[in-house]
MIVO-400401 format. One line per 5 residues: number of its first residue (from 1); for each residue x, y, z of C-alpha. Coordinates in nm, 4 decimals. Example, Ala and Ser with C-alpha at 12.3 -4.5 7.8 and 13.67 -1.06 7.14 Angstrom:
<atoms>
1 = 1.2300 -0.4500 0.7800 | 1.3670 -0.1060 0.7140
</atoms>
This chain:
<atoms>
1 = 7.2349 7.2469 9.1830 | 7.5785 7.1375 9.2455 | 7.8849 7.2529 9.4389 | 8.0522 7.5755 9.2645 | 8.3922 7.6742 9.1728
6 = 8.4790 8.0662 9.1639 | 8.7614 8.2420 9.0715 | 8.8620 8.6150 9.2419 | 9.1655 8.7555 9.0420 | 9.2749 9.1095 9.1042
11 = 9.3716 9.2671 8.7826 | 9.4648 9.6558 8.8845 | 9.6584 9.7904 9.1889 | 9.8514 10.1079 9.1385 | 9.5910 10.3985 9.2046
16 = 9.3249 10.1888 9.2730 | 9.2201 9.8405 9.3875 | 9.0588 9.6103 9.2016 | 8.9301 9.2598 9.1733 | 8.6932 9.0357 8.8938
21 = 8.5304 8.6925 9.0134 | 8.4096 8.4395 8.7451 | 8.2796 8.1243 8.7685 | 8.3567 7.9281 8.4223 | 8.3986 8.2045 8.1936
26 = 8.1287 8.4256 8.3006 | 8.1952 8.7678 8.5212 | 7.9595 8.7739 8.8000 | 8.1248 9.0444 9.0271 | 8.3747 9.3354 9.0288
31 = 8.5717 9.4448 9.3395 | 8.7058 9.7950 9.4010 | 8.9348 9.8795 9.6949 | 9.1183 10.1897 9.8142 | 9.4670 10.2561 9.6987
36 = 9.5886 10.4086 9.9917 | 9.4388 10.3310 10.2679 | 9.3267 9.9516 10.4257 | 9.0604 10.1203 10.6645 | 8.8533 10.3353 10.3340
41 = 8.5980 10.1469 10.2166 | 8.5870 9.8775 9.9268 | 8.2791 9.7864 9.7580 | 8.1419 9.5153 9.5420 | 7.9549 9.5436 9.2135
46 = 7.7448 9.3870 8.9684 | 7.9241 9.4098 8.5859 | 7.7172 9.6859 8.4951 | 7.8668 9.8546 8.7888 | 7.5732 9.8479 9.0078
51 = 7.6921 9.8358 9.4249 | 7.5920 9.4955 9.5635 | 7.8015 9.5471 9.9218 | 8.0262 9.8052 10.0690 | 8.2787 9.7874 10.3670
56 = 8.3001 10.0481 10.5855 | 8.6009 10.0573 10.8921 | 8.4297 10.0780 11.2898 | 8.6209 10.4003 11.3574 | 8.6256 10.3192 11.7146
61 = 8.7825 9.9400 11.6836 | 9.0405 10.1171 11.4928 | 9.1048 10.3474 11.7644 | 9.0856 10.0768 12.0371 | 9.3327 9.8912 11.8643
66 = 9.5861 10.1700 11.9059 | 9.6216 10.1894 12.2339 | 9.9010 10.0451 12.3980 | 9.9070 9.6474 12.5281 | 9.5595 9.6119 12.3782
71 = 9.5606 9.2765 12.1689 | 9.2269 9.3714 11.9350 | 9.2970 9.3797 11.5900 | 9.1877 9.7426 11.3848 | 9.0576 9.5072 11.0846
76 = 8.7079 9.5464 11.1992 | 8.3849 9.7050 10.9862 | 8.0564 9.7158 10.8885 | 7.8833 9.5880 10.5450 | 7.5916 9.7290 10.4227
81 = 7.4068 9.6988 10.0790 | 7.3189 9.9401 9.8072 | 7.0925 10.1199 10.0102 | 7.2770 10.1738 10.2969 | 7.1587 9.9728 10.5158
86 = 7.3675 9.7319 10.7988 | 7.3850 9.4119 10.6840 | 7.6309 9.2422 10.9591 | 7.9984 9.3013 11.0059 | 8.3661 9.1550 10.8833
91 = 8.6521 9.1505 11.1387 | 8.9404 8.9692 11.2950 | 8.8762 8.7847 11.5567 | 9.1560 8.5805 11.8277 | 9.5554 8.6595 11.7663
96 = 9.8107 8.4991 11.6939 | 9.7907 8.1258 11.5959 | 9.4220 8.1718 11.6866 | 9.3535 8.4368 11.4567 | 9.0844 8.4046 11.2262
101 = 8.7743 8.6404 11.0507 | 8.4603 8.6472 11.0935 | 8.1806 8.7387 10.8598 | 7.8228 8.8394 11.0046 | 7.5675 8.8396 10.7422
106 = 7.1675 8.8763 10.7998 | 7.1775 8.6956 11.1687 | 7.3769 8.4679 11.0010 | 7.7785 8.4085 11.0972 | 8.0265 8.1997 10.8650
111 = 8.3944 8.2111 10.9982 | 8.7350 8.1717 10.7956 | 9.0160 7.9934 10.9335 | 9.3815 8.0281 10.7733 | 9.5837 7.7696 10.7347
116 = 9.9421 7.7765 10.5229 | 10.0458 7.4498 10.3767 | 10.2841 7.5210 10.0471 | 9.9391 7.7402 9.9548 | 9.7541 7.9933 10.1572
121 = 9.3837 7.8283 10.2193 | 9.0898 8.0035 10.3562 | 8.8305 7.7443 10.5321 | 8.5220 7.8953 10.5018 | 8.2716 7.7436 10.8196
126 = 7.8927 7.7677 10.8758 | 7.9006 7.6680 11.2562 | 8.0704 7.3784 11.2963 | 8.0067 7.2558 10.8899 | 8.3031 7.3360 10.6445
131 = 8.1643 7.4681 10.3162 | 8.4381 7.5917 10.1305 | 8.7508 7.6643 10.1279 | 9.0043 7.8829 9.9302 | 9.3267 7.8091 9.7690
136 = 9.5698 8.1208 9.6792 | 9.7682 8.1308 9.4152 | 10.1794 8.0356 9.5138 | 10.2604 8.3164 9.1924 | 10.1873 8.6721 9.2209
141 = 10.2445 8.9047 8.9356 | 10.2896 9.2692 9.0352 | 10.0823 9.2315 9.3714 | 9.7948 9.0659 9.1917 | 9.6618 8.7765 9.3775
146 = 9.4226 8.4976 9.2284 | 9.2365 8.2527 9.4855 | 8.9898 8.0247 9.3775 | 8.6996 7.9364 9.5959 | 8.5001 7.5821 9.5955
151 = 8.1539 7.6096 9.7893 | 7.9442 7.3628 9.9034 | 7.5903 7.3106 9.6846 | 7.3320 7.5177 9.9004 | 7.5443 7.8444 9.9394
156 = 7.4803 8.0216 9.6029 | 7.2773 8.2499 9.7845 | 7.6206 8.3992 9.9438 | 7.8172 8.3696 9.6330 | 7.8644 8.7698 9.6474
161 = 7.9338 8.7818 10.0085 | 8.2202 8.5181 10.0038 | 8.3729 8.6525 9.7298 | 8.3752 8.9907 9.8879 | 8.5140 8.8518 10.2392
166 = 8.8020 8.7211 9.9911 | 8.9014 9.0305 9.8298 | 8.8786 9.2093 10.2022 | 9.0963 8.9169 10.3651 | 9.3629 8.9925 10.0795
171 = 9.2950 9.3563 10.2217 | 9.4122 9.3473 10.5032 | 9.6551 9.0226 10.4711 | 9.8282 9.0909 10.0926 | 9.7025 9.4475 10.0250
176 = 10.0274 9.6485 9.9299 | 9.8242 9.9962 10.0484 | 10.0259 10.2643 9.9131 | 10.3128 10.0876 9.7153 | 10.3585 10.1795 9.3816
181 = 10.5989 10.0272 9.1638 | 10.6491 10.0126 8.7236 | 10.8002 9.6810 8.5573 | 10.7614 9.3624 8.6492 | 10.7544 9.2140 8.9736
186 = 10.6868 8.8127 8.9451 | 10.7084 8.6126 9.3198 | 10.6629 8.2674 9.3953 | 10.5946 8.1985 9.7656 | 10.5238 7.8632 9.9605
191 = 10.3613 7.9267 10.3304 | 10.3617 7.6643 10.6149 | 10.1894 7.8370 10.9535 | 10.2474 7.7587 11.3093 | 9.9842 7.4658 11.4365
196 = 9.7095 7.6836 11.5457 | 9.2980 7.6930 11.5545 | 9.3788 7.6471 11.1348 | 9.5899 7.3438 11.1559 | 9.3132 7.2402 11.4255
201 = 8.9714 7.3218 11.1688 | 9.1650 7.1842 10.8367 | 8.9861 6.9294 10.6463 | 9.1800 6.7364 10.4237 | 9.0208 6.5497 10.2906
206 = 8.7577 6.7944 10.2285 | 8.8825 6.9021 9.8806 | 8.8881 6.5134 9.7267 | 8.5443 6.4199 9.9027 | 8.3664 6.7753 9.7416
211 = 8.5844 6.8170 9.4317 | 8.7411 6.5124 9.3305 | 8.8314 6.6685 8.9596 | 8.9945 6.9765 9.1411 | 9.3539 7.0531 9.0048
216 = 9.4674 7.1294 9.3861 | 9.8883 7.2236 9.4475 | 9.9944 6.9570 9.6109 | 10.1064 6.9551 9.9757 | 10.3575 6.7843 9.9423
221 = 10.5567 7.0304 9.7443 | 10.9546 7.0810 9.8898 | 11.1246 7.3902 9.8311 | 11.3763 7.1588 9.5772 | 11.0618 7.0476 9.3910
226 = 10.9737 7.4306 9.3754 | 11.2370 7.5484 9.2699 | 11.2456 7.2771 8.9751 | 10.8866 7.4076 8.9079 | 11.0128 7.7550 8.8526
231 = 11.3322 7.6183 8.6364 | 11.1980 7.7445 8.2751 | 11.1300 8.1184 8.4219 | 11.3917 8.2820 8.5513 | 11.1922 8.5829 8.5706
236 = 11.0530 8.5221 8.9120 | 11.1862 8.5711 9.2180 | 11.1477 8.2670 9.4695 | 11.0837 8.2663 9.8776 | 10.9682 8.0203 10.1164
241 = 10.7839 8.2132 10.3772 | 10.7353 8.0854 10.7305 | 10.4308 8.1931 10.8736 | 10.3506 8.3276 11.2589 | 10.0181 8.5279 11.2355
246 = 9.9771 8.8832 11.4359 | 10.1579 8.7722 11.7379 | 10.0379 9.0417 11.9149 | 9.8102 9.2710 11.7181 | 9.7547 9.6251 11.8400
251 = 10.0537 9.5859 12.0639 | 10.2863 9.8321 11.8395 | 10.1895 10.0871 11.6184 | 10.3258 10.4148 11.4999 | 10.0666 10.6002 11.6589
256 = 10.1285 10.4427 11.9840 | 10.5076 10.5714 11.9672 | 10.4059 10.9042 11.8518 | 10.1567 10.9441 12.1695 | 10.3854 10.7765 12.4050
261 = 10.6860 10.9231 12.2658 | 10.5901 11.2554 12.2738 | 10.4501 11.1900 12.6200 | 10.7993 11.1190 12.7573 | 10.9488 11.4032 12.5379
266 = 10.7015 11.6481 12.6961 | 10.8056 11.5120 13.0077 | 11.1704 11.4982 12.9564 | 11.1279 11.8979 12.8252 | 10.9502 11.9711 13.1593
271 = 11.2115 11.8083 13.3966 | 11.4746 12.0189 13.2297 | 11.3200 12.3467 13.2421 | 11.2647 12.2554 13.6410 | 11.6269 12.2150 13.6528
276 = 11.6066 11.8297 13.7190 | 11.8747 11.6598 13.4445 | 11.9077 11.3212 13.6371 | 11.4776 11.3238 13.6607 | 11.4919 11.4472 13.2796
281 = 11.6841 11.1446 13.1827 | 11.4310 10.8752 13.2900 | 11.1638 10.9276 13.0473 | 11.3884 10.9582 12.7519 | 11.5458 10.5719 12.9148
286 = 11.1582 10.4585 12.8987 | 11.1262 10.5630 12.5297 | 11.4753 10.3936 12.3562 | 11.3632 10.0813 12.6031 | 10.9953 10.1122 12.4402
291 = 11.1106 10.1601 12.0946 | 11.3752 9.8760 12.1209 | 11.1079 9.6079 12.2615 | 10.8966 9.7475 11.9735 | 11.0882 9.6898 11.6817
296 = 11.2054 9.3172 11.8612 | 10.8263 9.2914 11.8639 | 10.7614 9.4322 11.5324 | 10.8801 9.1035 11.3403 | 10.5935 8.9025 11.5391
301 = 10.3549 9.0769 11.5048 | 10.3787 9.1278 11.1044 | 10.4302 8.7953 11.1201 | 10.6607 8.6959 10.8033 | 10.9685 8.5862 10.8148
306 = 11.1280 8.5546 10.4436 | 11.4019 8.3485 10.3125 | 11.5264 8.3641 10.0236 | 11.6001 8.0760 9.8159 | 11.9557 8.0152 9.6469
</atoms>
């Protein structure tokens, strides 16, 4: 045996999610996601379209992440296999520059770190062993993303399960639920992150002591040397993104303001028909000073901040 290279490329996102992973030329899995939706369930499949895995949302961390000043993240669910049966969980655990994911798999727990250095990377962990880790692609072609993943010898076994904690990472980090769009839409994008648990688990030499032969982007790109690299196509559009993860997850939501807003409007509607203006006035204070700290919060907590490069 010997350590393995994979590639995950997504080749279809209007009406429908999906995602191939090869390794050399050979197709060993197909991912389908929701179109809509980041909390309906995704599966993986075998080429002849039989279901290997499938990811279902925990309705109630969804719901726990809603409420208001709670910091848990709603990307939680369960995985279970062609028979339906549990077969461990994938969700986000920490916030913030401590955010990472976590995938439980038959007793068994293998954690992802992110870390942004020109290229997203994924550093996949068995305990306190690095055994992989993922490079993303710095050029997107309408919304398709292509990572490439270099395990460890040993982990063949979970060759389906890491590919399928990649596609559900790009999920919930780069999944464009819901937008449509016809054309062409080509973006080049360098990341750097905040120093964090990912700056704190990165490796780097773990790519030239595993995969010496590796064509790997090189960290020392500058936005001048990108730009120079995207000289001959004028086609795409070029950003250097600056990267704070989830701030504050769960703090801000729009079903938070619709419960809390029409709280106060309730309120507000009550005080008037007692005949109390002045009293009336206060909750409707509350909610423009809620919404206001919200959208101020809002940038955080999505976490990108793009500039665009002249």
């Amino acid at each position: 045996m010997a350590n393995s290279i994979l590639h995950i490329r997504q080749i279809k996102q209007n009406f429908g999610i999906q995602f191939q992973c090869f390794e050399r030329d050979s197709l060993l899995y197909i991912g389908e996601d929701a179109f809509l939706n980041e909390h309906l369930p995704a599966r993986l499949l075998t080429p002849s379209n039989e279901e290997i895995l499938r990811y279902n949302a925990d309705v109630r961390g969804i719901a726990q992440a809603y409420i208001p000043l709670n910091n848990k993240s709603d990307h939680t669910g369960f995985l279970s296999n062609s028979q339906g049966n549990n077969m461990g969980r994938f969700y986000q655990s920490g916030i913030g520059r401590n955010k990472y994911y976590c995938t439980e798999f038959q007793n068994r727990t293998f954690n992802i770190y992110l870390f942004s250095s020109v290229t997203e990377k994924l550093l996949i962990y068995d305990e306190e062993r690095q055994i992989g880790q993922v490079e993303k692609s710095k050029f997107t072609k309408n919304n398709l993303d292509t990572y490439t993943m270099y395990l460890l010898d040993g982990y063949s076994y979970f060759h389906a399960l890491f590919c399928f904690s990649v596609m559900l990472y790009d999920k919930f980090e780069h999944g464009h639920q819901g937008e449509f769009f016809s054309g062409t839409k080509n973006t080049a994008s360098m990341e750097w992150t905040v120093p964090g648990i990912g700056k704190k688990m990165y490796h780097k030499e773990f790519m030239a002591e595993n995969f010496p032969d590796a064509v790997i982007e090189s960290k020392d790109l500058t936005v001048e040397t990108f730009k120079e690299e995207l000289s001959d196509s004028a086609r795409y559009v070029a950003k250097a993104t600056f990267t704070k993860r989830n701030f504050l997850d769960g703090f801000y939501s729009r079903f938070a303001i619709l419960f809390i807003g029409g709280l106060l409007f309730l309120v507000a509607l009550l005080c008037c028909f007692l005949d109390e203006p002045l009293i009336a006035s206060i909750p409707v204070v509350i909610l423009v000073i809620y919404l206001l700290v919200g959208l101020i919060l809002k940038k955080s907590i999505k976490g990108k901040q793009d500039s665009e490069i002249d």
